[in-house]
Backbone as CSV, one residue per row, in Angstrom:
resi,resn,N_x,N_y,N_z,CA_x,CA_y,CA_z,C_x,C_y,C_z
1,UNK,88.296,94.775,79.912,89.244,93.841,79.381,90.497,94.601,78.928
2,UNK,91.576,94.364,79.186,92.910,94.933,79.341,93.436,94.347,77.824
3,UNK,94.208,95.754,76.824,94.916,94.967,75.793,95.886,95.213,75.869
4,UNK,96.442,94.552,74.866,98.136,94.527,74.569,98.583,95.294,73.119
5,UNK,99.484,96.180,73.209,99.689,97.046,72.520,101.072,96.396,71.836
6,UNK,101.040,95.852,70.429,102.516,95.533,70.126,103.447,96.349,69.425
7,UNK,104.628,96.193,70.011,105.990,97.205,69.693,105.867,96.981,68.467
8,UNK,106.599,98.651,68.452,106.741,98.862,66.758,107.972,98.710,66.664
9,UNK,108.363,98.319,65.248,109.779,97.888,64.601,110.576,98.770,65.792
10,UNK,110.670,99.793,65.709,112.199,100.618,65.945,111.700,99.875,68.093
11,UNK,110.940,99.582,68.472,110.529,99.205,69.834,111.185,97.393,69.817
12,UNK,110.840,96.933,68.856,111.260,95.607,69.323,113.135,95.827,68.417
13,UNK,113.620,96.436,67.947,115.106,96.626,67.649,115.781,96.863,69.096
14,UNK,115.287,98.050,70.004,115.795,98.026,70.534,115.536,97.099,71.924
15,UNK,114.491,96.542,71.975,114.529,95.377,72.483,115.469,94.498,73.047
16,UNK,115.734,93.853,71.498,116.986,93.254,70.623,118.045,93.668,71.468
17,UNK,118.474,95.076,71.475,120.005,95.194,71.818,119.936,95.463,72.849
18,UNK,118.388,95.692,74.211,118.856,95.349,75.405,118.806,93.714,75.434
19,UNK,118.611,92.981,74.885,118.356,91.629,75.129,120.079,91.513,75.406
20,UNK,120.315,91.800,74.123,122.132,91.636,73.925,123.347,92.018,74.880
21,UNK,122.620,93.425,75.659,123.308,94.032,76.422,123.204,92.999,78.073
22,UNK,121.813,91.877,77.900,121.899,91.376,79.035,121.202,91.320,79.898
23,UNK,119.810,92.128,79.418,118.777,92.197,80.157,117.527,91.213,79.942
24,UNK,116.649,91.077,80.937,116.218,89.698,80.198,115.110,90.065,79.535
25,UNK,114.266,89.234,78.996,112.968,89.256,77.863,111.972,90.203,78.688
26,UNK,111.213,90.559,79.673,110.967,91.552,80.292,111.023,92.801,80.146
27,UNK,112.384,93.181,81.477,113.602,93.964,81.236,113.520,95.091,80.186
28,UNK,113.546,93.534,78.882,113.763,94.882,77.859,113.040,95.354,77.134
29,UNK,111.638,94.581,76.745,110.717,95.391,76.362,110.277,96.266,77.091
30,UNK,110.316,96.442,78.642,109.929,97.554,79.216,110.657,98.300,78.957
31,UNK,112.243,98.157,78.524,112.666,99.516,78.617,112.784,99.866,77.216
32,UNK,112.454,99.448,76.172,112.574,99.583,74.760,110.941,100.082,74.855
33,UNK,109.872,100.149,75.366,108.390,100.684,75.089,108.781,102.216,76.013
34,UNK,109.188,102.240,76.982,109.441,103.388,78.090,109.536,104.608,77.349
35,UNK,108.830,105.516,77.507,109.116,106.793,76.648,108.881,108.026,77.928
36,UNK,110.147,108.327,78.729,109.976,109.080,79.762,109.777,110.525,78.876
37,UNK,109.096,111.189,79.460,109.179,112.600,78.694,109.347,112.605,77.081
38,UNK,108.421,111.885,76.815,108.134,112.067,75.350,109.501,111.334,74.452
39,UNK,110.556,110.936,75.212,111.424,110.048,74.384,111.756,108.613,74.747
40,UNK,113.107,107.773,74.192,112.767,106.442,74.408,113.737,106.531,75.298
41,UNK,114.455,105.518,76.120,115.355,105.700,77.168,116.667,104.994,76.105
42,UNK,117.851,105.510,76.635,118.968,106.145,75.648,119.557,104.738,75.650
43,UNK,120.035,103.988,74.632,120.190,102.596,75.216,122.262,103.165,75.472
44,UNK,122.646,104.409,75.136,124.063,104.248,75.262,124.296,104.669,76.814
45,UNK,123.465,105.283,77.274,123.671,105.660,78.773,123.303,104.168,79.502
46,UNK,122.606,103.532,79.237,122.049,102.097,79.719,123.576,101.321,79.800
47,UNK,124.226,101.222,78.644,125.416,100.291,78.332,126.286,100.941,79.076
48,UNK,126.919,102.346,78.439,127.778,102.970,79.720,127.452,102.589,81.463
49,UNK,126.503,102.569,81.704,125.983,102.081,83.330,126.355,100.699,83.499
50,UNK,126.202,99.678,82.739,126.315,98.712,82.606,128.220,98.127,82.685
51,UNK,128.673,99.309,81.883,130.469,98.729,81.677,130.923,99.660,82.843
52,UNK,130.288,100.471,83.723,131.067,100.861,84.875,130.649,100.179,85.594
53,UNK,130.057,99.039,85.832,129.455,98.562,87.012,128.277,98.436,87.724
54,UNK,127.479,99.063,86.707,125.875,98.944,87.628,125.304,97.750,87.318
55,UNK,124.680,97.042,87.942,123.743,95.414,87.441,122.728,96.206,87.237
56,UNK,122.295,95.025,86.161,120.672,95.284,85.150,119.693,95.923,86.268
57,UNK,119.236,95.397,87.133,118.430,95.497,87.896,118.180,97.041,88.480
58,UNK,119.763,97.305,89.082,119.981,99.068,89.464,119.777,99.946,88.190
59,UNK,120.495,99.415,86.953,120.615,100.307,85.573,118.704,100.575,85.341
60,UNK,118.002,99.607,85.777,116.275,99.827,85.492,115.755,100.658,86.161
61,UNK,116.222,100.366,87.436,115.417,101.029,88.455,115.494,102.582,88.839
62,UNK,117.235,102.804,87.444,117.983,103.639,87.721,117.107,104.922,86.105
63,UNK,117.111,104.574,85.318,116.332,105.091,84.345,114.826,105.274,84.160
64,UNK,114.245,104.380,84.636,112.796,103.916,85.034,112.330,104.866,86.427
């Protein structure tokens, strides 16, 4: 039987500000739980990707 592990405060904050940035309910808890190499994924490199032009979708597939 498979569980569910729930985000911790500083996991669902940043959640929150990918929600804000535009990503959808998904999206962003995956990328607010994501801890590549022992850290969380940078949400200012996410936004920078985002205001030059990358769509959500590439910016995921692109950090992920």
């Amino acid at each position: 039987m498979a569980t569910m592990r729930v985000p911790s405060t500083g996991e669902q904050e940043r959640a929150q500000a990918l929600l804000e940035m535009g990503f959808d309910a998904t999206q962003a808890l995956l990328l607010a739980t994501t801890q590549p190499a022992g850290s969380h994924v940078d949400l200012e490199r996410l936004r920078t990707m985002l205001e030059g032009g990358c769509d959500h979708e590439l910016a995921l597939r692109i950090v992920l």
